[in-house]
N, C-alpha and C positions, 0 to 999 in steps of 0.2 A: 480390568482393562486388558482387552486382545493386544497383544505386538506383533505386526504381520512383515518379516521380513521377503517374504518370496509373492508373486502372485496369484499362486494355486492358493497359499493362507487367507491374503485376502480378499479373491473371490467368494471362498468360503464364507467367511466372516461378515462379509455384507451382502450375502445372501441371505445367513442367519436375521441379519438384521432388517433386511428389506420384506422379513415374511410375513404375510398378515396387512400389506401395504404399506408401515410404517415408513416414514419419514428419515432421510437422515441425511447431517448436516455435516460438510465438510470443512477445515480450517487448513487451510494449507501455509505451513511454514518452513523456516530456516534452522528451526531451533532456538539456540539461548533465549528463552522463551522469558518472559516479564510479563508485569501485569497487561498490557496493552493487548499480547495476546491469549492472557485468561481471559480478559472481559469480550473478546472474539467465541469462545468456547462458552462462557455463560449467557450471552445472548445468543447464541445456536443452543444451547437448551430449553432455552425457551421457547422456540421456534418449532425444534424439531424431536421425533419422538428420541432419536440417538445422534450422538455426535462422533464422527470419527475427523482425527488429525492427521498430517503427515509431517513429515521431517523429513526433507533433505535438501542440504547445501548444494544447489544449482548452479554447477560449475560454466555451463553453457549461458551465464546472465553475469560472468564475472568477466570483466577485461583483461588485458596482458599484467596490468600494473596497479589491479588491483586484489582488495587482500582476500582471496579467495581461502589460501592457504593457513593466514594467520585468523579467518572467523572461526568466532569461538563455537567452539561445541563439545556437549555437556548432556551426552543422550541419558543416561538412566539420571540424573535430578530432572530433566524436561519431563521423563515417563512419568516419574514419580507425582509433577508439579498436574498432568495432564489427569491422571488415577484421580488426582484429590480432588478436581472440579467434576469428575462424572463425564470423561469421555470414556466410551465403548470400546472403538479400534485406533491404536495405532500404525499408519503404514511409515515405516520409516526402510526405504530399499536404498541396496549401497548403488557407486553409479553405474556398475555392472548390469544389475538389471533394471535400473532406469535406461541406459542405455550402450545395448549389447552388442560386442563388435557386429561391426557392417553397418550402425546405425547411419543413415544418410538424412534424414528430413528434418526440414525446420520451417517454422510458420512465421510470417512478415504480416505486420498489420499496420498499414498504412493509416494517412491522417496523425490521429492521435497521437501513436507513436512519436512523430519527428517533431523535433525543435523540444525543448526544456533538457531533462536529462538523457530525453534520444540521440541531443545534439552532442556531449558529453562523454556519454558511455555508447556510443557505438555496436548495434549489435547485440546489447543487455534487452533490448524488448523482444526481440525474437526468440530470448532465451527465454522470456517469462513465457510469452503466447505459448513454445510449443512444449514447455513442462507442466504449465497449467492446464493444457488440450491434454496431456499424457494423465497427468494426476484426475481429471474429471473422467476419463474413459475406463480409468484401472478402477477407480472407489465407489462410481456411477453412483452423483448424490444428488438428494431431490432437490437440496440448498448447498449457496457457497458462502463462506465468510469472509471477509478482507475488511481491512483496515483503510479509512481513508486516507491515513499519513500519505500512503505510495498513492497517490491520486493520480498519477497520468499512470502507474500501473492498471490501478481500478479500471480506467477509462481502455485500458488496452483490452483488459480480460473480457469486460463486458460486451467490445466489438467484436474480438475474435469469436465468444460465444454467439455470440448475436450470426456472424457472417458463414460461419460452421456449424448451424441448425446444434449446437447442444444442446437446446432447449428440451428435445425431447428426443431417447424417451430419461433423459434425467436433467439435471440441471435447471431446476423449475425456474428457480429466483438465484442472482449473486446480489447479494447484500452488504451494502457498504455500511460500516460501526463507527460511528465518531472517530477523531482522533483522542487517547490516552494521554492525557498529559501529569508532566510532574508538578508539583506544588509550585512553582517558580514557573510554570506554565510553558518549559521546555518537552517539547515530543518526546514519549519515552520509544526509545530504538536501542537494536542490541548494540550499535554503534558508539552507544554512549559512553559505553563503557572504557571505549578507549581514550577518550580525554582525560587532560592529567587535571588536577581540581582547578589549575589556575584557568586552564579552558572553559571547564566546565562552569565556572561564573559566569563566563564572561558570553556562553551559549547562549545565557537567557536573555540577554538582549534579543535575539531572535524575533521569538511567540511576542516582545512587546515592541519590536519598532514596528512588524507586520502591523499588532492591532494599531497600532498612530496612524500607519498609512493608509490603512482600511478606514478610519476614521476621518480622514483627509478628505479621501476619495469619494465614499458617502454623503461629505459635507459637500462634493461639488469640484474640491478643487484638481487641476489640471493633472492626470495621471502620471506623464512622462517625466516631471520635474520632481513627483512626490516619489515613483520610486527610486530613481535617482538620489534623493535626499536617504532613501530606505538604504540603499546601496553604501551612501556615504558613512552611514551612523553604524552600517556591521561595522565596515574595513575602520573607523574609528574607534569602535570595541574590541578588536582585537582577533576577527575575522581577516583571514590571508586575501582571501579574493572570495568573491561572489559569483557563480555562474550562471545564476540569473534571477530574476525578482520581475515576475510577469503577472500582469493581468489579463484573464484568461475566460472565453465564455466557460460555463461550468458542463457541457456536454460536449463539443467537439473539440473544446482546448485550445481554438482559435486565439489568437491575440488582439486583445482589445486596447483601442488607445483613449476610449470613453465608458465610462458608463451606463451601461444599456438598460432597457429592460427588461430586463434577462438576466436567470440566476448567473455570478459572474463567483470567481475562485481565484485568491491572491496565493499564487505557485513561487516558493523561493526555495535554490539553494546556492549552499555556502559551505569554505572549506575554513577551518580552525585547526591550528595544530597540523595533522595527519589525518585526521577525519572530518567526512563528508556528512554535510546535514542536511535534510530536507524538511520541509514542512508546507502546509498550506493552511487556509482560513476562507471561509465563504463571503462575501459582499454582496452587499443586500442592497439593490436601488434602490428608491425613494418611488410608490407606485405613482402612476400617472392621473390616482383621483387627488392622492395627497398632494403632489406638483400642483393639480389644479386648484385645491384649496388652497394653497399657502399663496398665489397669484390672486386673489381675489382681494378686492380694494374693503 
């Protein structure tokens, strides 16, 4: 595997890789990398004829008061972890030349963006849009990877692509991969790491009040009381506060007070301890031939 720390390297290097026409897939991440995002790199092998990642801690999607300073990072075991699944290039650029004095631009994507964790963190989607506009234009890949966990990020990346023609000439498809989860059906995130164990039980409450009230909701019953009830059963597991537990169309992220028909997406975060959890799960209406069968005498 290539390590490209300058952009002359990895120009090069996915030039090599783009000769002949071939295909090639990008994973953009933070580092302390987990299974969540191997299985991002082994489904871009599948995909694509090469896979190149990146690494860097995106100080421009961090807030005042959060822990920009204390995420972990752990570059030569990431390397190491990245080599053994069969990625090709690593870009990992320090924030010098990510971003070189004088830098002045930043990209706002409206909609999707605001309300859930827009509302929260302040500021963190403009840092996602315009390092992910930065990382597609340096790596120019034919595919992107991402994780559904960050779901209103997914939704971000996809419009800014979408509204900024990345499509061509690279950028064919961004692909969103399940979410990774732990045996106890908690999100695997580098964040995890930081709960102390008594936290970390009491996390997985989480991934199982969601699926109750995905299952509520499904059955019919009234949204705003069910997650309200969702609301009640973290901060009674041992969740400090909730900042929000929404039901959401699953393409513009709109806020739904019913069940439509239309793929819909149960958006929740919550803090425990000193770390911030996110997580989602898809909701599945009841089709409208099925409603008409079950109405019949």
């Amino acid at each position: 595997m290539q390590i490209a720390n300058t952009l002359d390297v990895l120009r090069t290097g996915v030039d090599k890789l783009r000769s002949g026409g071939d295909t090639v897939a990008l994973v953009p991440t933070m580092g302390a990398l987990h299974e969540g995002h191997l299985t991002l790199v082994r489904r871009a092998r599948e995909v694509c004829d090469h896979v190149a990642a990146s690494i860097f801690v995106n100080p421009t999607q961090f807030g005042p008061n959060e822990d920009l300073d204390a995420y972990p990072r752990q570059m030569e075991e990431d390397a190491a972890m990245l080599a053994r699944e069969g990625c090709a290039l690593l870009w990992a650029p320090d924030v010098q030349v990510m971003y070189p004095d004088g830098f002045a631009t930043s990209i706002s994507v409206a909609g999707v963006s605001k309300g859930l964790c827009g509302a929260s963190r302040p500021g963190h989607f403009d840092g996602v849009a315009t390092v992910v506009c930065k990382l597609f234009n340096q790596v120019r890949p034919t595919h992107a990877f991402f994780g559904e966990k960050d779901y209103q990020q997914l939704a971000v990346i996809r419009t800014m692509a979408r509204d900024l023609d990345l499509s061509f000439p690279h950028v064919h498809s961004i692909i969103g991969v399940p979410t990774v989860r732990e045996e106890d059906g908690l999100a695997m995130s580098s964040r995890n790491r930081y709960l102390s164990a008594e936290h970390r039980n009491a996390a997985a409450t989480l991934p199982r009040e969601m699926q109750e009230a995905i299952a509520r909701i499904e059955d019919g019953q009234d949204v705003t009381p069910t997650l309200g009830a969702l609301e009640d059963a973290l901060l009674g597991a041992g969740f400090s506060s909730v900042d929000y537990a929404s039901l959401v169309d699953a393409a513009s992220l709109a806020p739904l007070s019913a069940l439509e028909q239309r793929p819909a997406r149960l958006l929740v975060a919550a803090r425990i301890g000193t770390t911030r959890l996110i997580d989602n799960m898809a909701v599945e209406a009841a089709s409208q031939a099925t409603c008409m069968l079950t109405r019949r005498p």
